[in-house]
N, C-alpha and C positions, 0 to 999 in steps of 0.2 A: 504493500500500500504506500510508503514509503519511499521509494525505487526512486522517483523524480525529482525530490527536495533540492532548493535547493543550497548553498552550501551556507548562507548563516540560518536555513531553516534547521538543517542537519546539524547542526552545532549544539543545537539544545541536548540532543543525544550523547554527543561528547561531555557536557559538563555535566550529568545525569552519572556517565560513566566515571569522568574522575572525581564524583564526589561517591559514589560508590563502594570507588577503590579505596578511601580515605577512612569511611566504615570500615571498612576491613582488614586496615590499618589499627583506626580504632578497637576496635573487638580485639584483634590478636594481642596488644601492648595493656588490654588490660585484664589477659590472660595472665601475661608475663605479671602484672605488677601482684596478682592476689598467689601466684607460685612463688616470687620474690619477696613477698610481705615480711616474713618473718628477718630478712638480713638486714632490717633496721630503719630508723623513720629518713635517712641521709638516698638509701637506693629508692624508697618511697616518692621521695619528695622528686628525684631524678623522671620517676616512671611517671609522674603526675605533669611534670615540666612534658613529656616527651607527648602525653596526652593533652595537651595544651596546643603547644602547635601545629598537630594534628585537627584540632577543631577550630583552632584559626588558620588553617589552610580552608578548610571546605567552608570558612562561614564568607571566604573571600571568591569563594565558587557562586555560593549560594548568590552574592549580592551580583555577580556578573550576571548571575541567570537572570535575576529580577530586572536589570538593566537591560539584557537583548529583549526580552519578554515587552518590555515598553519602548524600544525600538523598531522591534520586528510589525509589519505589515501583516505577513503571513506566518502560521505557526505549524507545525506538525501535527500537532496536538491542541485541544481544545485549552483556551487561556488559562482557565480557574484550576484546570487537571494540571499542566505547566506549577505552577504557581503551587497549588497543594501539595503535589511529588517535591519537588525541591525543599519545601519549607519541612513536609516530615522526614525527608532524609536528613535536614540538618539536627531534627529534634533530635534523632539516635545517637549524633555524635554528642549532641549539647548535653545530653542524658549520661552517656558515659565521661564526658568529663566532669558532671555534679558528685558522681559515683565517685572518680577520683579522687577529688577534694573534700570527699566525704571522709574518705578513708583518712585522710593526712589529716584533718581537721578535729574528726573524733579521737583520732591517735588510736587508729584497730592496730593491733599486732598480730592478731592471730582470725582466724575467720572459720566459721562451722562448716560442714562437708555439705551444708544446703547451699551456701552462701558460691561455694567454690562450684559446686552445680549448677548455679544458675547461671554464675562467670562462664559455662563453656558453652550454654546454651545460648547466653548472647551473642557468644561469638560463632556459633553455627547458623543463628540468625543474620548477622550481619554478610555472613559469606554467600546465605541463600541471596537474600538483598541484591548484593552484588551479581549474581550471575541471570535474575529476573530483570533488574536494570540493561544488563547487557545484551537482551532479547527483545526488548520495547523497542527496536526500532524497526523491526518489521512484523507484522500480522501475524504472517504466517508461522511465527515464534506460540503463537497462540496455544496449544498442547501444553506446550516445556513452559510455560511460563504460567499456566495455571495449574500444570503441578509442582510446582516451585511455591506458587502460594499458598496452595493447602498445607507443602512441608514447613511454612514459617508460620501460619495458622495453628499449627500441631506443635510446635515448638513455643509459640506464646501459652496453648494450655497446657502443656508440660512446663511452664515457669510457673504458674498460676498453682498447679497443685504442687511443686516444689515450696514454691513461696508458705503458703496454707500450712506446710509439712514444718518447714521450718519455724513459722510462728507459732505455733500448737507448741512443739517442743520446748523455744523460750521459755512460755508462759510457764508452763509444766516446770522446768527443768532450773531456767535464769535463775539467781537470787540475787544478784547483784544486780539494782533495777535501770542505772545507768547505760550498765552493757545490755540489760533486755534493752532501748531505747535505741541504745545505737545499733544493735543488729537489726531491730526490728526497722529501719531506716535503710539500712543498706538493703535489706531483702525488698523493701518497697521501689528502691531505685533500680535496683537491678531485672525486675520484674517489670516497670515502666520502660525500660531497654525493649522488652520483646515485642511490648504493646504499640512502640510506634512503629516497629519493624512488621508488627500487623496491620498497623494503619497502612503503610507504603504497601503492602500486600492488596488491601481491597482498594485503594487507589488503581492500580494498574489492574483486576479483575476489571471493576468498574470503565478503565479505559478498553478493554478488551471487548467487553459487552457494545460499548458504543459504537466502536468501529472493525466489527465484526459483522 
C-alpha cells in the first residue's frame, strides 16, 4: 500500500524505526542495571546516566516526528494515528527511565524474583515493539504484525499477574513498610512498561483495520 511514498512521506517510517531501536536499547540497559544492582549505588547511578540518554535520544526523534507531521502535506498514515504511535513509543522509554530513577532515588539494592521478572518481560516487550514497528510500513506485513501484537498483549497480562503475585507477597511477607512502599512502586512502574507497549500494540491493530 505503501510502494509509492514519497521520500519525506516515507520518512515517518524511518523515525518510527529509530525510535524503536532506542526501546530496545532501553529495555536491554535496564536489564543490565537490575542484574548489576547489587555492585553498588556508583555502577547504578552509571546504568541510570546510560538510561538517560537513551531517552533523550528518542525524545529528540519524537519532537522531529511532531515537526514533519506539521510540515508534511501528505502522510502515510492517518495524522492522529502519526501522532498517537510516536507519543506512546516515547511513553515506554519515559517509563523506563522513571523506573531508573526510581531505583537510585529509593536507594533499592537488592530486588524480588517478581521485580526481576517483570524486568525481562519489559524487555521482551520492547523487542516485540521493535520488530511490529519494523513491519508498518507495508500492508501486506499485516499476519506478522498482528501476531506480534497479541504476543505483547500476552506479555502485558503476564506482567499484570506477575505484578498481582508480587504485591500479594509484600503484603503477606514485607514488614519493613518503607520497603513494602518502595517495591510496591517499582512493580507499578515496571508493569506500566508493558501497558504502553500494549497501547503501541492496538495503535497499529487499529491502523491495520483501517487500511486493510
Amino acid at each position: 500500500m505503501f510502494s509509492r511514498l514519497m521520500p519525506k512521506e516515507a520518512k515517518f517510517f524511518d523515525l518510527f524505526n529509530a525510535h524503536a531501536d532506542l526501546i530496545v536499547k532501553g529495555g536491554r540497559q535496564l536489564v543490565i542495571l537490575v542484574d548489576e544492582l547489587e555492585k553498588g549505588p556508583e555502577v547504578l547511578a552509571q546504568h541510570v546516566q546510560n538510561i538517560d540518554e537513551i531517552e533523550r535520544a528518542a525524545d529528540r526523534i519524537t519532537h522531529e516526528t511532531i515537526a514533519l507531521l506539521h510540515t508534511s502535506f501528505n502522510t502515510p498514515l492517518d495524522r492522529d494515528e502519526i501522532h498517537r504511535l510516536i507519543m506512546r513509543l516515547d511513553d515506554i522509554l519515559d517509563l523506563i527511565q522513571d523506573f531508573a530513577e526510581a531505583m537510585y532515588l529509593y536507594d533499592i539494592r537488592k530486588l524480588t524474583p517478581e521485580a526481576r521478572q517483570l524486568s525481562d518481560i519489559v524487555a521482551s516487550g520492547c523487542e516485540r515493539v521493535k520488530l511490529v514497528v519494523a513491519l508498518l510500513h507495508k500492508m501486506d506485513n499485516a499476519p506478522a504484525m498482528l501476531k506480534l501484537c497479541r504476543e505483547i498483549d500476552q506479555l502485558e497480562s503476564d506482567a499484570d499477574r506477575v505484578m498481582r503475585t508480587g504485591i500479594t507477597k509484600l503484603f503477606r511477607e514485607e514488614e519493613d513498610v518503607r520497603q513494602l512502599i518502595k517495591m510496591k512502586g517499582i512493580y507499578e512502574l515496571l508493569e506500566s512498561v508493558t501497558d504502553r507497549s500494549g497501547d503501541v500494540a492496538n495503535i497499529i491493530e487499529g491502523i491495520i483495520l483501517e487500511n486493510s
